[in-house]
C-alpha positions in Angstrom: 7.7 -1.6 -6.9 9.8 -3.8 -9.3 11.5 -6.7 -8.5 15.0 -5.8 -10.3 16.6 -3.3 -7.4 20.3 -2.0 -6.8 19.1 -0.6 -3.3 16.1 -0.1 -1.3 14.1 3.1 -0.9 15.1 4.9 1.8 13.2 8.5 3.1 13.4 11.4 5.8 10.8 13.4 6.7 10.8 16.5 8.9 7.7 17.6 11.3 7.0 20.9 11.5 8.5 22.1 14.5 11.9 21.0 12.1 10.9 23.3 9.8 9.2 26.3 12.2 12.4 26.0 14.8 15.3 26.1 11.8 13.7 28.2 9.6 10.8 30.1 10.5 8.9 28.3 8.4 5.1 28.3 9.7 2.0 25.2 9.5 -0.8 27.7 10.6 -4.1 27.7 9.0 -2.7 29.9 6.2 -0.9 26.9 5.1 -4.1 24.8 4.9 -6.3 27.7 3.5 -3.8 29.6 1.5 -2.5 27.9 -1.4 0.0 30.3 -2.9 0.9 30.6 0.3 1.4 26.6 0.4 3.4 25.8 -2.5 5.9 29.2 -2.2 6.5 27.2 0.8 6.9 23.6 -0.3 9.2 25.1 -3.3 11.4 26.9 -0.5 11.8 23.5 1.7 13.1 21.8 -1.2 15.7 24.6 -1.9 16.6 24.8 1.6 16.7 20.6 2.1 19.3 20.5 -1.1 21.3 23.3 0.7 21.4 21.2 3.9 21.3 17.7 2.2 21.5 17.3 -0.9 24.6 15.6 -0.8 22.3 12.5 0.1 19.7 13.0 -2.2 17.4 15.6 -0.5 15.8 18.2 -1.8 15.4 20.5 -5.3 17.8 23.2 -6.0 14.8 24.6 -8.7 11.9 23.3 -7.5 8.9 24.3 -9.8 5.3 25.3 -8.3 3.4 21.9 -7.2 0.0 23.1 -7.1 -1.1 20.7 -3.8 -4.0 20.4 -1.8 -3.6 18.8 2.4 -5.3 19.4 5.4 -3.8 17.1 7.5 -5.8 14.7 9.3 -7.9 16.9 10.5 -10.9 17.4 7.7 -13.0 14.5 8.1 -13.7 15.0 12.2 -14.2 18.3 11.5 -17.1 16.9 8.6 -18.4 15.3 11.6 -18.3 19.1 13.6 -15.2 18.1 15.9 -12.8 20.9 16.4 -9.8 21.8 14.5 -6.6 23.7 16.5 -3.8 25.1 13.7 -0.1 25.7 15.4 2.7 27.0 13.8 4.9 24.1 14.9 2.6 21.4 14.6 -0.2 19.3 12.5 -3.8 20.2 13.0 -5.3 18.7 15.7 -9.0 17.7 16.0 -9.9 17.7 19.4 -12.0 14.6 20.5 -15.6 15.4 20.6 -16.4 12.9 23.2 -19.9 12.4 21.6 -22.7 10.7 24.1 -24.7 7.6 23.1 -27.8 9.6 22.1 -25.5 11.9 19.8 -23.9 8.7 17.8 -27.1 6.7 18.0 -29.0 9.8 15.8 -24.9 10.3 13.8 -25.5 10.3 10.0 -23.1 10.2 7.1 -22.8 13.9 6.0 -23.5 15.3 2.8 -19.7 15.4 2.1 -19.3 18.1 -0.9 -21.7 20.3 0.2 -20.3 20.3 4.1 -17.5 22.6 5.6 -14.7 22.1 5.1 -14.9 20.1 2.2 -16.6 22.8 0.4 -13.2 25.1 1.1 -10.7 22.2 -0.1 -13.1 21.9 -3.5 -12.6 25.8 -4.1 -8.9 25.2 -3.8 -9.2 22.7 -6.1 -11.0 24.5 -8.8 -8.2 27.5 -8.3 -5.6 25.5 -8.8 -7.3 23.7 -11.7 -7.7 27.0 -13.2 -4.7 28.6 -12.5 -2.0 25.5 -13.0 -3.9 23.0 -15.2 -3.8 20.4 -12.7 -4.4 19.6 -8.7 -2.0 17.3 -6.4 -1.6 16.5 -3.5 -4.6 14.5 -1.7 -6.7 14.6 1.5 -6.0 12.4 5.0 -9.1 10.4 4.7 -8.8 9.1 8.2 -8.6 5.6 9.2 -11.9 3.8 10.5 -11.0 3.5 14.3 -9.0 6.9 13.9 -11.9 8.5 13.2 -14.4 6.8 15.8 -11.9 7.9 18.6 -11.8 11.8 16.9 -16.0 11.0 17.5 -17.0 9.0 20.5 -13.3 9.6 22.7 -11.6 7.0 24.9 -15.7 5.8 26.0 -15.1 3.8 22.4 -12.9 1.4 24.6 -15.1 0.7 26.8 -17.6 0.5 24.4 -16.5 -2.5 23.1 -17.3 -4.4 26.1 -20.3 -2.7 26.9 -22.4 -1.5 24.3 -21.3 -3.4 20.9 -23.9 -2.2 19.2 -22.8 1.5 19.3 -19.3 0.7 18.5 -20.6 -0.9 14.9 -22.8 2.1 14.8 -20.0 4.4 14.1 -17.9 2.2 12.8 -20.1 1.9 9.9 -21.0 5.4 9.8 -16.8 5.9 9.6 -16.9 3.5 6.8 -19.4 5.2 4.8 -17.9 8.7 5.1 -14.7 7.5 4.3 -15.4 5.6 0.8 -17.0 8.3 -1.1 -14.6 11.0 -0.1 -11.5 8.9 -0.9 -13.1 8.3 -4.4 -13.5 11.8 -5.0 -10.7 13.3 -3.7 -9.1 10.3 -6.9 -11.4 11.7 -9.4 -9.3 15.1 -8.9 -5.8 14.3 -8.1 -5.5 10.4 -9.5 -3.8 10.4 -5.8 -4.2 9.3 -2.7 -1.5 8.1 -0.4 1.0 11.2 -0.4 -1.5 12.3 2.6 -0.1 9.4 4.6 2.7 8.1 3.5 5.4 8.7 0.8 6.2 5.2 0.5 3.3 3.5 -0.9 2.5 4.1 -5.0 0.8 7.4 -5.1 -2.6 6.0 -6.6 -3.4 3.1 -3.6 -5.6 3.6 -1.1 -3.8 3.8 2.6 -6.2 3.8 5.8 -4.3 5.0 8.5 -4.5 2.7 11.6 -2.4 4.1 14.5 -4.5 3.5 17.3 -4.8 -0.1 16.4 -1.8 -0.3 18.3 -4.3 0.3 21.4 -6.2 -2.6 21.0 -6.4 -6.4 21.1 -6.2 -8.9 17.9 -9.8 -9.6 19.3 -11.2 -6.3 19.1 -9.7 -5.4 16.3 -10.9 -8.5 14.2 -14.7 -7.8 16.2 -15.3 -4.3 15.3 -12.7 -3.0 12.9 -11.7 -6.0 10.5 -15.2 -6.3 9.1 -15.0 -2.8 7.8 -11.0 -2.5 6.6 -12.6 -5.6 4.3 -15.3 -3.7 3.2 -13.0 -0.9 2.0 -10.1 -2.9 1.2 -13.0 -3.9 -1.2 -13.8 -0.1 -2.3 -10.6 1.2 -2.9 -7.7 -0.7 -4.7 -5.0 -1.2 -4.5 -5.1 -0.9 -0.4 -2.6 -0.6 1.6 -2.2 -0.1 5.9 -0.5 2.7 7.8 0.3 1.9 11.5 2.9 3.7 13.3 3.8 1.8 15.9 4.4 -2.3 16.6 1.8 -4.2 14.2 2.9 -7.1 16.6 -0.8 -6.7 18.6 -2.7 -6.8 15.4 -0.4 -8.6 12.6 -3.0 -11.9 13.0 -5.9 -9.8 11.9 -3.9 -8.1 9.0 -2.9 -10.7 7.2 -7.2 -11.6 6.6 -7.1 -8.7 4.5 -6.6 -10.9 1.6 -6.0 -7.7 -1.2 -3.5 -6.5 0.9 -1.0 -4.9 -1.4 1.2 -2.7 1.4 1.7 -2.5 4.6 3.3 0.1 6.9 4.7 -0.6 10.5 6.4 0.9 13.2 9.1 0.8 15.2 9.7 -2.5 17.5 7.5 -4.4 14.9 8.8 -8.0 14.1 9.2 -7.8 10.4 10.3 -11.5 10.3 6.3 -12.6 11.5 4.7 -9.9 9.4 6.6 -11.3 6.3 5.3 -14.9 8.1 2.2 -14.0 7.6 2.1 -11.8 4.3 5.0 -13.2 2.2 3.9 -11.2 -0.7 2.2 -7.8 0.9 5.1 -4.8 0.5 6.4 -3.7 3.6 7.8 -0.1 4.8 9.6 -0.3 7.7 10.1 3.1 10.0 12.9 4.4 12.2 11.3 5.4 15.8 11.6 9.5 15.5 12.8 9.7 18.8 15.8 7.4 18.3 16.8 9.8 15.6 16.5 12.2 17.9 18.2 10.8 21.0 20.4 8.2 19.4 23.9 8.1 18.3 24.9 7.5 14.5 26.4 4.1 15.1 23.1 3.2 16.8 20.7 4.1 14.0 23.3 2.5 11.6 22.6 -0.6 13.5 18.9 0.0 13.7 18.7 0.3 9.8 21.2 -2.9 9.5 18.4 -4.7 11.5 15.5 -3.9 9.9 17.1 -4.9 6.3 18.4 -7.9 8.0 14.5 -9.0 9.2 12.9 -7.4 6.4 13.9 -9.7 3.8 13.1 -10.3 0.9 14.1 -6.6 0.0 12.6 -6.2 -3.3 9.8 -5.8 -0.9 11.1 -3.4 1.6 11.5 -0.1 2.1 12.7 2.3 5.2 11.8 5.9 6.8 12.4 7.9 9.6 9.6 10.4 9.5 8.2 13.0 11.9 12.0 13.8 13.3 11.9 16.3 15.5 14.0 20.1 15.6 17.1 19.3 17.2 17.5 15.7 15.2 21.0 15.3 14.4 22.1 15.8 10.7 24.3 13.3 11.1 21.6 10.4 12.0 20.1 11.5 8.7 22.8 11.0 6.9 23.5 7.7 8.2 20.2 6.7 7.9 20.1 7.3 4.4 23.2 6.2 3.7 23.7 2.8 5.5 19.9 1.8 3.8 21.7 2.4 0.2 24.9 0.8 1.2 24.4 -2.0 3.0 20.7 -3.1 1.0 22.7 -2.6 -1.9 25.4 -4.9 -0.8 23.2 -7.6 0.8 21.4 -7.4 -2.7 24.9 -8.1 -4.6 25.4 -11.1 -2.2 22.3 -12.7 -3.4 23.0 -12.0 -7.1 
């Protein structure tokens, strides 16, 4: 992230009913369990992105093998035993396990390597190792309140006004899961933040936070903030994902004083969050369903706000990800293009 830019950083990304609806291309479980399987098809995307896009930057026409590991978000609740549904047109999805009291009351950390299916993802590992020299890619770790939801369900609201002491319960037990998988899953790939998001350096640490958005500044600095400190602490540099407005929760951010990056969402006001954390790098994204529903001379004006707010823009960057089959190509063109054209102009005025 240097201070000396001509442009900000500007990315697409595709879901995959994109990729499944255009092109056939399928996200069942032999995506997460097969790896050849995996990186034939990451190494076709790219051809097939440059073919579509590469006139804005997109894509690989030779893409060599990237020998990557992902399961989606779905591996640490299914440590825990929650269930894991694979579709060909979209991520893994744990089902909540809407655990009783008695069942999180007697919850335990679980012996992480030697538990399913971790134990799969660490025989990828060593194939790859063995086959390609290397492993990439890293594993959704799961943010803290992420996870408790995935465990407890919707109760874990109500929770926090009626039985505290349960809500810390698996809060901490989310914490402690969480910390020594992240470390190891490093020790492998010297990654960790492709899982989440493309915009953060590749080696920090981003908890995913999206149902912070659910939630009070109260609650969240009650039974949440404690334990984003505590790994904040763990794993640096650390950064936060949130996918929607950080408005509700941008108070208890900015006590997260090792804050290095910060992700928010769509309707966020990047003017208080830069109040706030002057100095914390910012990635701004582009609701998905605007893409989707929006005319090009609209999302040229979304992106013309968010550099306009974002400021200063050595510590900005934008995405649209998760667009939807049926996004117009030529949103995604604007997108991209009005982020390099018109950062890089605002950055001239300045110079």
């Amino acid at each position: 992230m240097t201070n000396e830019i001509q442009h900000i950083r500007a990315m697409v990304g595709f879901y995959p009913n994109w990729w499944y609806k255009n092109y056939g291309i399928a996200y069942g479980a032999k995506y997460y369990y097969d790896p050849e399987y995996r990186i034939e098809v990451a190494m076709k995307q790219q051809k097939l992105l440059h073919e579509r896009f590469g006139d804005v930057g997109l894509g690989n026409p030779n893409p060599q093998p990237n020998p990557f590991i992902d399961y989606g978000m779905a591996l640490v609740p299914e440590l825990f035993g929650v269930e894991t549904v694979f579709f060909d047109d979209a991520l893994p999805w744990s089902v909540p396990a809407n655990m009783s009291e008695e069942k999180i009351d007697s919850l335990v950390v679980p012996d992480i390597l030697n538990t399913y299916p971790m134990t799969e993802i660490i025989k990828q590992m060593d194939y790859l190792e063995e086959k390609y020299g290397r492993v990439t890619g890293n594993i959704n770790t799961c943010g803290i309140q992420n996870l408790a939801l995935k465990l407890r369900g919707d109760d874990l609201y109500t929770d926090f006004y009626v039985n505290p002491d349960l809500v810390h319960k698996v809060m901490k037990i989310c914490l402690q899961t969480i910390i020594p998988l992240a470390n190891y899953v490093r020790s492998r790939t010297g990654t960790l933040a492709t899982s989440v998001t493309p915009m953060a350096p590749p080696e920090m640490y981003i908890t995913p936070n999206c149902t912070t958005a659910q939630i009070s500044n109260e609650s969240y600095e009650e039974f949440i903030l404690p334990y984003e400190i505590e790994l904040s602490n763990a794993l640096q540099p650390f950064g936060i994902h949130h996918c929607g407005s950080v408005n509700n929760v941008v108070e208890g951010y900015s006590k997260i004083k090792n804050l290095k990056f910060i992700e928010v969402g769509p309707l966020t006001d990047l003017r208080r969050v830069r109040e706030v954390m002057p100095t914390v790098f910012m990635n701004a994204r582009i609701c998905p369903v605007r893409m989707l529903q929006c005319t090009a001379q609209e999302i040229e004006q979304d992106v013309k706000h968010l550099i306009d707010t974002g400021a200063p823009l050595e510590l900005l960057s934008i995405d649209a990800v998760g667009l939807d089959y049926g996004t117009p190509d030529e949103n995604i063109r604007t997108m991209l293009k009005t982020a390099k054209t018109y950062s890089a102009a605002k950055i001239a005025e300045g110079k």
